[in-house]
N, C-alpha and C positions, 0 to 999 in steps of 0.2 A: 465400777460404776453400774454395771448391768445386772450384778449378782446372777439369777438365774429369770431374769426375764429373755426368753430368747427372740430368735428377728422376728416368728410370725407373731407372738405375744406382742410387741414391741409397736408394728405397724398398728394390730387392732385398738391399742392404747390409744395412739396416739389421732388415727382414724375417730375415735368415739368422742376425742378431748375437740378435734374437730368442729363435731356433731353439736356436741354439748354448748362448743362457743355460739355457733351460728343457731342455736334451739335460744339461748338465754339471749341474745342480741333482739333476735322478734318478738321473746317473749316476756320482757325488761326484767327477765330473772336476774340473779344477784349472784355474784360471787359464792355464793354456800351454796347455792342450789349447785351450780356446778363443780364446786368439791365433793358436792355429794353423791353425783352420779359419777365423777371419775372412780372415788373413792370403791363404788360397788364393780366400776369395771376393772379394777385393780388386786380387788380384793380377794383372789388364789397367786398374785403375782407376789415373789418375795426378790429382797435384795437392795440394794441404795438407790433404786430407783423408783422403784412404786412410794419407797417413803420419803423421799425428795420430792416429786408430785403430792402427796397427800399434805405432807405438813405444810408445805406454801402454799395449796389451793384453800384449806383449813383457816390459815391463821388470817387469807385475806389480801396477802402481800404482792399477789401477781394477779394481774389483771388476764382475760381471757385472749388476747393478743399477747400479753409476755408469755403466757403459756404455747400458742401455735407458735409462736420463735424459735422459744426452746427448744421445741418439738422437735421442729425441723431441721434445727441443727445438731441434735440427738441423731434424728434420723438419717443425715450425713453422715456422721462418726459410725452408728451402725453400719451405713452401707460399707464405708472405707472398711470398716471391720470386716465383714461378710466379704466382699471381694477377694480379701488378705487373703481369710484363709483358704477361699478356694483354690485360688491361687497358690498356693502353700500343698494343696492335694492335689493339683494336678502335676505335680513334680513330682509323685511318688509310686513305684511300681512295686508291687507284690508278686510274686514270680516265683515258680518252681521250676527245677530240670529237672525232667524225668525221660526213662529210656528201656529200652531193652539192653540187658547186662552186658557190659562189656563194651560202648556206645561211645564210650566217653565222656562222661556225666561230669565225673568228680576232675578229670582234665581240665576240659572246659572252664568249670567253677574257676580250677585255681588258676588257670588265665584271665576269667573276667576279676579276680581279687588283683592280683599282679596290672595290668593296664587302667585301675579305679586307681589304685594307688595302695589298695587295704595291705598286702603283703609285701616286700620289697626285692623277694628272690622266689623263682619257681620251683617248687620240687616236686618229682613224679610219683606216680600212684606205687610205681614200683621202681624205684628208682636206688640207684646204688647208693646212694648216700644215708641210704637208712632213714632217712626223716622222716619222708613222707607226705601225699598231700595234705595241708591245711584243713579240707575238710573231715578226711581221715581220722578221725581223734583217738578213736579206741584202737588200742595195741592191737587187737585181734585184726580190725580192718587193714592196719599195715599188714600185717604178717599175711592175709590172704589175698590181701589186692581188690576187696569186694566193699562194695557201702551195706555196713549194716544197719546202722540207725539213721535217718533222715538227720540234716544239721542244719541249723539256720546261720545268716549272716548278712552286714550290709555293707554297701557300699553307694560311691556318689558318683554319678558320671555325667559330667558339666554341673547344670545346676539340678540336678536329678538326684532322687535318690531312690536306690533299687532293693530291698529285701529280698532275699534267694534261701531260698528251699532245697538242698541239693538231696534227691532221694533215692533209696535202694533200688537196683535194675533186676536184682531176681526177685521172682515169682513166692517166694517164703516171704520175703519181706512186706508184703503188696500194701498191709496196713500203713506203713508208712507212709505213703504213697496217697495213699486212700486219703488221711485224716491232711498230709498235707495240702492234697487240692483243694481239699471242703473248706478251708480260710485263706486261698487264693485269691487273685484277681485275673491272673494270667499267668500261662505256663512256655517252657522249651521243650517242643517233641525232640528230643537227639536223633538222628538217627543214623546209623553207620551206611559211609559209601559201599561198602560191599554185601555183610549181612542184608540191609535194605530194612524190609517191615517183618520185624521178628514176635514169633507169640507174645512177647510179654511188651515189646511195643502195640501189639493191638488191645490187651489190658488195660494199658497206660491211658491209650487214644479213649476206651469205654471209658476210664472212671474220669477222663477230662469231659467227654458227654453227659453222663451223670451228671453232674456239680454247673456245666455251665461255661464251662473256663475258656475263654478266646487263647488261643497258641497260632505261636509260629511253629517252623520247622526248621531245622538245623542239620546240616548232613554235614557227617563230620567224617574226616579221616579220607580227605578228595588224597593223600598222598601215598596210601595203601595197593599194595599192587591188585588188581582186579575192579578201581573203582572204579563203578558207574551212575555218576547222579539221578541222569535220564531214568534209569530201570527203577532207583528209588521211587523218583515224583510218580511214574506210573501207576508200583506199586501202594504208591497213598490215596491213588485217584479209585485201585480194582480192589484194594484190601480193607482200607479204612473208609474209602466211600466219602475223602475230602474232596472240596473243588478247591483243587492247589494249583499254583505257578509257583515258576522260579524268577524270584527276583535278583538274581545274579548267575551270571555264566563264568566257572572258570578258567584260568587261563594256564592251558597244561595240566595234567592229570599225572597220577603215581608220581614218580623221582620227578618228573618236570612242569609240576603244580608250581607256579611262580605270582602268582595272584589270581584279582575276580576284577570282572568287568560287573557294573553297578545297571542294570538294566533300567531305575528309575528314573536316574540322569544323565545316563552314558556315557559315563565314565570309568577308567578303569586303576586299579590301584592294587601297588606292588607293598608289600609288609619288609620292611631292612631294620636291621642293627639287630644285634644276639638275640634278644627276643622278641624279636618281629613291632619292639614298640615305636617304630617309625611308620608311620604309612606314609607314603610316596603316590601322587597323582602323575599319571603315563598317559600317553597316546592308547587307544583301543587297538591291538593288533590286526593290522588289515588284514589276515589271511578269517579271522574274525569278526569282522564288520556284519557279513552275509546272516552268520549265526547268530547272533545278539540282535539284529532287527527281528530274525525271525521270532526270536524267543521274548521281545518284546511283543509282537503283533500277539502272541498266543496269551502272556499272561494280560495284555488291554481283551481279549476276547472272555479269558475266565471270568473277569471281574464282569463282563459286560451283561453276563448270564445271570448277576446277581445284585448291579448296583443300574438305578435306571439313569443317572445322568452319563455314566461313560456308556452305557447300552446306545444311549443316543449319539455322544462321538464315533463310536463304534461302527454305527449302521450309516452315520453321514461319513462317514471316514475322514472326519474331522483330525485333524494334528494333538495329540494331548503331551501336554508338556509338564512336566515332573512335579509341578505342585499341584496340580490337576490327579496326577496318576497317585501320589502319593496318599492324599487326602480320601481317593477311593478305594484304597485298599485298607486303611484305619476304618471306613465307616465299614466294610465289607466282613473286617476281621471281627472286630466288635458284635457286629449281628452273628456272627459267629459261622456265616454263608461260605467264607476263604480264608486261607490257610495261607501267606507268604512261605516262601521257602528259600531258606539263607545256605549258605554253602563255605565249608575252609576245614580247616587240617589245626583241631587247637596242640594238637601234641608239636606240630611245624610251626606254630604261632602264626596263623593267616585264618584272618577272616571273623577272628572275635569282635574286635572293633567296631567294625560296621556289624555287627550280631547288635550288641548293646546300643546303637544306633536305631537298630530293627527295634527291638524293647521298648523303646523311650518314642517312636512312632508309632507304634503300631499295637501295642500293650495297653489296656484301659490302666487308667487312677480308680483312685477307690472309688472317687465319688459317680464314676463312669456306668459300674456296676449294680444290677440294681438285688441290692442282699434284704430280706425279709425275718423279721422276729416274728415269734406267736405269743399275741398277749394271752397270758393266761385267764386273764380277770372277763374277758369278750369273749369264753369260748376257742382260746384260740386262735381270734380273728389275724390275721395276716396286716405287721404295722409295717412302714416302707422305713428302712433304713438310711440316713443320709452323711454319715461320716460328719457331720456338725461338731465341733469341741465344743458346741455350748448345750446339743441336745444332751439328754441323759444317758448315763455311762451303761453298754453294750457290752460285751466280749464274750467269748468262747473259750474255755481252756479245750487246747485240742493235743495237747501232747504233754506226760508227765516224765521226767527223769527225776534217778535218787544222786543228787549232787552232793557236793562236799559239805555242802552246807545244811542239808536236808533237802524235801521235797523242792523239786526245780518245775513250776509251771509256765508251758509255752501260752500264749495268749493272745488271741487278735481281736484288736478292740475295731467295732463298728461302727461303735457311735459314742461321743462324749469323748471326756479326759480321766484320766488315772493319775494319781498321783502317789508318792509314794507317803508312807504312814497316815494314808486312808483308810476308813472303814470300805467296805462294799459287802455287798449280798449273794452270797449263792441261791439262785434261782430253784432249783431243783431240790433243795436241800433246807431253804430258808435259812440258814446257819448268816451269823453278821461275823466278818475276819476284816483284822487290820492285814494294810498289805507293809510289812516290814522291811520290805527292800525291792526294789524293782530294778534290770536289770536289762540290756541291749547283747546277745548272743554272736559272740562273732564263733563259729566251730564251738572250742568249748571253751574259748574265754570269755568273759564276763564285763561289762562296763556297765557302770553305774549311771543310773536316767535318777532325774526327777521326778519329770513328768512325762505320758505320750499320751497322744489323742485317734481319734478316729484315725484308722489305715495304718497305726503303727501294729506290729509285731516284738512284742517283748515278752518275757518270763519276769515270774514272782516264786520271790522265796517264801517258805515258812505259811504255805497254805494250801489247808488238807482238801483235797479233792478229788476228784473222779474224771479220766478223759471224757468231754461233751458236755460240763457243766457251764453253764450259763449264769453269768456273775451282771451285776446291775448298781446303781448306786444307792438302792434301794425304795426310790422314787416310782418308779414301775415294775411291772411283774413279767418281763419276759423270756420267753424261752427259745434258743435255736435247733432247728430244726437238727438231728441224731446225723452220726456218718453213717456209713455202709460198713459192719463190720460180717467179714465171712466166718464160716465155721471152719473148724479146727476139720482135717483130713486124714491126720496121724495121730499115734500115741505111743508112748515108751512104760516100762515100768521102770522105776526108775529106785536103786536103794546104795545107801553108803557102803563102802568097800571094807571100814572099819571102823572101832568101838572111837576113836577121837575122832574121826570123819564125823560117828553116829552126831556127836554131841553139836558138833557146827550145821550139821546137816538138822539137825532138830531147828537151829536158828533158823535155816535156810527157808524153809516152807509155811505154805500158803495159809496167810492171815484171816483174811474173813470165811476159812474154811474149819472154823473152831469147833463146829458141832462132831465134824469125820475125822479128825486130826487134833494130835498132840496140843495143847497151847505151845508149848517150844515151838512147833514147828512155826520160824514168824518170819524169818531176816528174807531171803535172798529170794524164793520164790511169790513172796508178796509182792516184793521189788517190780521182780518180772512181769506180776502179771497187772501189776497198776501201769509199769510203762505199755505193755503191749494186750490189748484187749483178745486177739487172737493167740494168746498162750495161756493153755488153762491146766487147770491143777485140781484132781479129785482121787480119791480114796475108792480102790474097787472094795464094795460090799462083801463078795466071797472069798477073796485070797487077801484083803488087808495091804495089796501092795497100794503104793502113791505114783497117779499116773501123771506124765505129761502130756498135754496135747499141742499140738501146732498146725503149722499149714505145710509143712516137709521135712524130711530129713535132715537137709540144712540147719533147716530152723531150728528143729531141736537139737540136732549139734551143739550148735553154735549156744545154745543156755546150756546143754554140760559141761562147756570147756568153761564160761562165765565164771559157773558155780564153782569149777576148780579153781580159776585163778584171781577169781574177787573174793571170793568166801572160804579159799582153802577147803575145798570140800572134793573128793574123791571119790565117783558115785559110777556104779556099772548098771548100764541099762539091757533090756531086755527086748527082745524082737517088737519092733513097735505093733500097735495093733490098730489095726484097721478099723476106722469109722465102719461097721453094716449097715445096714436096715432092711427091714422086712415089710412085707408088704402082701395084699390078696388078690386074686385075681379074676374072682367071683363073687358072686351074690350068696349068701349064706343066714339061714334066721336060727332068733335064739328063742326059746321059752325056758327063763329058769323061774323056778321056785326057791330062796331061801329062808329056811325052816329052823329054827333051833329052841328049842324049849328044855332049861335046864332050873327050873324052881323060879316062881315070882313072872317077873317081866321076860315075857323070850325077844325072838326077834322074828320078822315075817314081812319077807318081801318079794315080790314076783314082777318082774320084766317079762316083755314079751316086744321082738324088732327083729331087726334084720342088719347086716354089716354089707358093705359093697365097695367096691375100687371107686375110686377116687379120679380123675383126670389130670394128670403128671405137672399140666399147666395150671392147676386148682389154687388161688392164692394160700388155703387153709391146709397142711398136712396130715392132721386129723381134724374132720370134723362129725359135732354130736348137734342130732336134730330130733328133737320134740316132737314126732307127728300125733302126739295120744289130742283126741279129742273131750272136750269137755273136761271137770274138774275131777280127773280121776285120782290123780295127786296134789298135794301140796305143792307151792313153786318150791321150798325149803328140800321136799325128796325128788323134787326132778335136778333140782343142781347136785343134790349126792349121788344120783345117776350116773348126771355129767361126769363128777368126778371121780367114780369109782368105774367110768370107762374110760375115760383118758389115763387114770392111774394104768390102769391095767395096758393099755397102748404102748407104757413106756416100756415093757418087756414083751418082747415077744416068746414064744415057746419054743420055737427052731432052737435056736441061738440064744434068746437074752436080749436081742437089741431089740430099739425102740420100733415099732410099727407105725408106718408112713403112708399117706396116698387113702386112708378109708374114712368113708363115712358110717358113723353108728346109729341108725335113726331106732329111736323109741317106738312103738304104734301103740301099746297099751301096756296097762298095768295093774297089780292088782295087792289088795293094802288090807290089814287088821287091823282091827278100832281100837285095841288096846298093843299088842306086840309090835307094832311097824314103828320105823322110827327112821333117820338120815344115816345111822350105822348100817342098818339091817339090807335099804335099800341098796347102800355104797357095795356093801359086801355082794350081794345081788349082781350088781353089774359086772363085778367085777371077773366072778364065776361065771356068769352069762358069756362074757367074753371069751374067756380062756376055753368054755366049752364048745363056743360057735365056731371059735378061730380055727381049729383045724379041717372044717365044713370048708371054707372058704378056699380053698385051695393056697395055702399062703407060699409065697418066695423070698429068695434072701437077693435082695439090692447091695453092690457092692460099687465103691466109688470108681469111677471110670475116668482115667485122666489123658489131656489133651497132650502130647509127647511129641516136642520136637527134636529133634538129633542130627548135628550138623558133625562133619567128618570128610575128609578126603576123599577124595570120587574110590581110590583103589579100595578102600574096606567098606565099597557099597553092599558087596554081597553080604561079608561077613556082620553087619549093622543089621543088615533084614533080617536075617537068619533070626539073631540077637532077639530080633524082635516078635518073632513066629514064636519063639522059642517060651517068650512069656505070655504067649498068648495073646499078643497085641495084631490090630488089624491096621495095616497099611491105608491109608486114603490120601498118599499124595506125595509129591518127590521132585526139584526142580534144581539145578544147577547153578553155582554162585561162584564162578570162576573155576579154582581147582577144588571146590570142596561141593558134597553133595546134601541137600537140607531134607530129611525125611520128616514127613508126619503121622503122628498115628497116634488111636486109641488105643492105653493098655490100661488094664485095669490096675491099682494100687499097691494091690495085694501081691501083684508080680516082679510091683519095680522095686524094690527092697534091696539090696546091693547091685542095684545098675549102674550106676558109677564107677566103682571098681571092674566090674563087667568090660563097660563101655572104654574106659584106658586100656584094658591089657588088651583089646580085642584091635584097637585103632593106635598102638604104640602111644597111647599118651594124648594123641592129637584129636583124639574126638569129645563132643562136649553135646550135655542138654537140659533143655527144662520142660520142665511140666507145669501143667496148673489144671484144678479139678473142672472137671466139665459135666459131668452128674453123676445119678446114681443107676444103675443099670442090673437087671438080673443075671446070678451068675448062671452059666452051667447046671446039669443035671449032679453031675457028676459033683460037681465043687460043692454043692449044696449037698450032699449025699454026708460028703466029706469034713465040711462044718458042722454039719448036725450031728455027727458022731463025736469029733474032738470035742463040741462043746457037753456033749453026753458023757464022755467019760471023764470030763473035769469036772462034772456036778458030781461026779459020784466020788 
């Protein structure tokens, strides 16, 4: 009936028909006059409704009172419509769990699948039975007991329904992680009773600040020997800088964890039968009463610091009673001021339940949040997004897989409806694709949709595109705002073992790299690097090898082993190589002259500037600035300038890496009426450079990484040593039961088999991670050292 008239179009129609009746009543106009003005206020509107209005007001058949009738009982059925579907979106959660590795992320998940109903037996991440968690899908992730790839999936809990994001907890994987917040609504901090707030939980915590994301907390593993919830919440209050409470106190701790008392209502509840899917309401243990008021009275004080109606029961010491308390921790969490903090043991099945309880309280709906497109057509301007299935169709493809079926794209729609063997528009691209099959993700099985609308989460088959494309119905022009994707840290070289490896291995590599590479080279590291943006693939210029890069060791593991057992491809790599960068640390000026005269047209061009350090916090890495006064040059040879000083940037002379942190400013220059040209100047610059740059006093920057190392208190000495050893600086060390958590800075280029290291040294039992924290200068010494090796490999 509505076609695509939508609610605001809809009021202002019927507003003007209003207008029109009570204009032609005083003014004894006729029936065609006011066909005539609806008709012009109608006329961008399409669909059975504008042309329902036109032809009866047209042919004369409705009087300007049948029309306000109509109107208004149109404008009923809208509103029941509009209502619906609000109603329809506030039943639906979008939601990620994310953690620091080893948390219990992917546990959890296949508990809240198992109590929705979605699975109908649990199985463990490492579990005897060989199966494996449900989230788990790739062979590799059984086999090491780690989430590689982020996995979607949903389920219903009462009249709810929850979409879950379950994401990778090491530091290699971060992308995942990243791209799945940015189409969130709201996330699970996991975090372990005992580890507490681990490095790559405070990652987690940034890229939830980034994006916006309202979270709970989850502290998992209360039946672990050494747990203590208390030291976590602290630690989220001194580390992460949340304003948290706990909304549940448990009852018994490690072996004698027996339930939680519900702090909102005061109630307490016991988890029975095989797998905890009985909840059981108890008496609060009296030896407990003391400590649950107390930890009541603290989490009514957090909120009170941030929501002003309980600030005011607060300070009257008013009684607040659990839909009071409850209601002010949803507005609290939403503004994004508090943090609730949920508590249970999903591996012991307690305490999920009332988790997903948390969720469906305390988690915004789509329509909750307020997500923003950039219309292109305005500059840009900033349009509000409202999850409407009648507004125009919205989405994000934010995550690519190579499925069975070909290209598999993840997709959250914003705004509008999809449906499937629909045209839509890629924003970015302006490309028009039908979409051939749309599809609902449970892990990596597949169900078939028709159709989904704003706030759903689905994949589309058989449509080519780029992670961050923004798709439309082609009705408007908008774009979403890019993730946060990091730079690569590492790199391998990487070459087949043998001549029928060479031949798949030719399939294997990187597609839109056809200018440096084979065309063969297509199949498996295109694959790779369309799924994952931080894995990249390039051809060194002087030795011809094909490198890898990634974000760690790990990471690029885990694509060789890939390569062998998806693509039969048997490939030996090479001491991965180190991201450098170089950099000055002085002020240094250039005057060149270039000069060539070889018959006819020569070339003649002269710069005259000065190069200088840069400030580390500088948004620009290199930047080039114009000071010449008046028209000394053409604008045409100060952009050849430009360019043939950023060319020349990207090598430095130490080493070869790129040159970071300087500004090249121009001040003058000097030109031939006939010989000057955009070559002669480019070339100009680019000598200017290379000859100033050793003026400059330049350095080698080498990545410096944040290294945590958790181990048994007894192989404390031998972990420091470990770490003296690479050259790493100690800044910090604290005790988590029987084990001891080191922190330190070592540089990248050191941690290269600390792994193996780090087991033989700790019998097996110590473990860590890293993540890059910047670029730092090395040593005299080291730089002595690289300047030479990279000297005798030129030669």
């Amino acid at each position: 009936m509505m076609g695509r008239v939508g609610a605001r179009g809809l009021f202002g129609i019927l507003g003007r028909v209003q207008n029109l009746r009570c204009t032609s009543h005083h003014s004894n106009a006729g029936t065609g006059q006011i066909a005539s003005g609806l008709e012009r206020t109608v006329a961008n509107a399409s669909g059975d409704l504008s042309g329902l209005f036109c032809r009866e007001l047209s042919s004369g058949s409705v009087s300007g009172r049948s029309i306000r009738v109509r109107g208004f009982a149109s404008l009923a059925a809208l509103k029941d419509e509009k209502e619906a579907w609000r109603s329809e979106m506030e039943k639906i959660r979008n939601i990620g769990i994310s953690a620091h590795i080893d948390s219990g992320k992917t546990t959890l998940t296949e508990r809240i699948l198992f109590y929705t109903g979605r699975i109908h037996e649990i199985h463990e991440v490492r579990g005897k039975d060989g199966v494996g968690a449900k989230m788990d899908s790739m062979e590799l992730e059984r086999e090491k007991g780690i989430t590689i790839q982020s996995a979607a999936t949903h389920c219903t809990w009462g009249d709810n329904q929850i979409n879950i994001i379950d994401t990778p907890g090491h530091v290699d994987f971060t992308i995942e992680v990243e791209r799945a917040l940015r189409v969130l609504d709201g996330a699970v901090l996991v975090l372990c009773s005992v580890g507490g707030v681990q490095s790559q939980s405070i990652t987690v915590d940034r890229q939830m600040k980034r994006y916006s994301v309202p979270r709970v907390a989850f502290i998992n593993k209360l039946d672990r020997a050494g747990a203590d919830p208390w030291r976590v919440i602290n630690q989220l209050r001194t580390k992460l800088r949340h304003n948290c409470a706990a909304v549940q106190v448990p009852i018994g701790l490690e072996n004698e964890l027996e339930g939680l008392v519900d702090l909102i209502d005061m109630k307490a509840y016991s988890f029975d039968g095989a797998s905890g899917e009985t909840i059981r309401e108890r008496p609060i243990p009296a030896g407990m009463q003391a400590l649950c008021e107390e930890k009541r009275t603290e989490l009514i004080e957090k909120l009170a610091e941030v929501d002003e109606d309980m600030a005011e029961k607060f300070l009257g010491e008013e009684k607040v009673d659990a839909h009071m308390l409850q209601a002010a921790i949803r507005r609290a969490t939403l503004s994004l001021e508090f943090t609730p903090v949920f508590m249970g043991s999903a591996f012991k099945n307690k305490g999920v339940q009332l988790l997903l309880d948390g969720v469906i309280d305390f988690l915004p709906a789509p329509t909750e949040v307020e997500n923003h497109a950039l219309d292109q057509n305005r500059e840009e301007a900033k349009v509000p997004l409202t999850s409407s299935p009648s507004g125009p169709l919205v989405g994000l493809a934010f995550k690519l897989e190579e499925g069975r079926f070909g290209q598999l794209t993840y997709m959250r729609i914003y705004e509008g409806s999809l449906r499937k063997g629909e045209f839509i528009t890629n924003c970015v691209t302006g490309k028009k694709v039908k979409v051939p099959r749309l599809v609902r993700m449970h892990s990596d099985d597949m169900e078939d949709v028709s159709e989904a609308r704003g706030g759903d989460i689905v994949a589309m088959f058989g449509v080519d595109c780029a992670s961050g494309d923004t798709f439309t119905d082609g009705s408007v022009k908008y774009t979403m705002t890019s993730m946060n994707v990091p730079d690569p840290v590492m790199s391998l070289a990487i070459t087949p073992t043998n001549r029928e490896g060479s031949t798949n291995f030719s399939r294997a590599l990187n597609w839109f790299q056809k200018e440096d590479l084979s065309k063969s080279f297509s199949r498996a590291l295109n694959r790779f690097q369309k799924e994952d943006p931080t894995f990249r693939v390039s051809l060194d210029p002087d030795s011809g090898q094909t490198i890898i890069s990634g974000m760690g060791e790990l990471h690029l593991d885990i694509y060789v082993e890939r390569l062998k057992r998806e693509y039969k491809v048997e490939a030996t790599v090479g001491k991965p190589q180190v991201n450098f960068r170089e950099s000055v640390t002085r002020r240094a000026e250039f005057d060149y002259l270039h000069k060539k005269q070889s018959g006819g047209q020569g070339q003649f061009g002269r710069v005259i500037g000065y190069l200088e350090p840069l400030p580390r916090d500088h948004p620009k890495k290199v930047e080039f600035v114009n000071e010449i006064i008046g028209q000394v040059l053409t604008p045409s040879w100060v952009a050849a300038c430009e360019k043939g000083f950023l060319e020349a940037a990207n090598s430095g002379t130490l080493i070869g890496h790129p040159v970071e942190y300087v500004r090249i400013c121009l001040t003058d220059a000097a030109s031939h009426a006939v010989d000057s040209s955009e070559l002669a100047f480019k070339l100009a610059s680019v000598y200017a450079f290379r000859q100033c740059y050793s003026k400059a006093s330049p350095i080698i920057l080498e990545p410096l990484m944040n290294v945590e190392i958790k181990a048994p208190q007894e192989f404390q000495g031998a972990v420091v040593s470990g770490v003296n050893r690479r050259k790493g600086l100690i800044v910090g060390s604290e005790t988590e039961g029987d084990d001891v958590v080191i922190n330190a800075h070592v540089p990248l280029n050191n941690m290269f088999g600390y792994s193996t290291d780090l087991r033989s040294t700790t019998q097996g039992k110590g473990e860590f991670t890293m993540e890059y924290m910047d670029h730092q200068p090395v040593t005299r010494d080291v730089q002595e050292q690289l300047v030479k090796a990279h000297s005798q490999a030129s030669e």
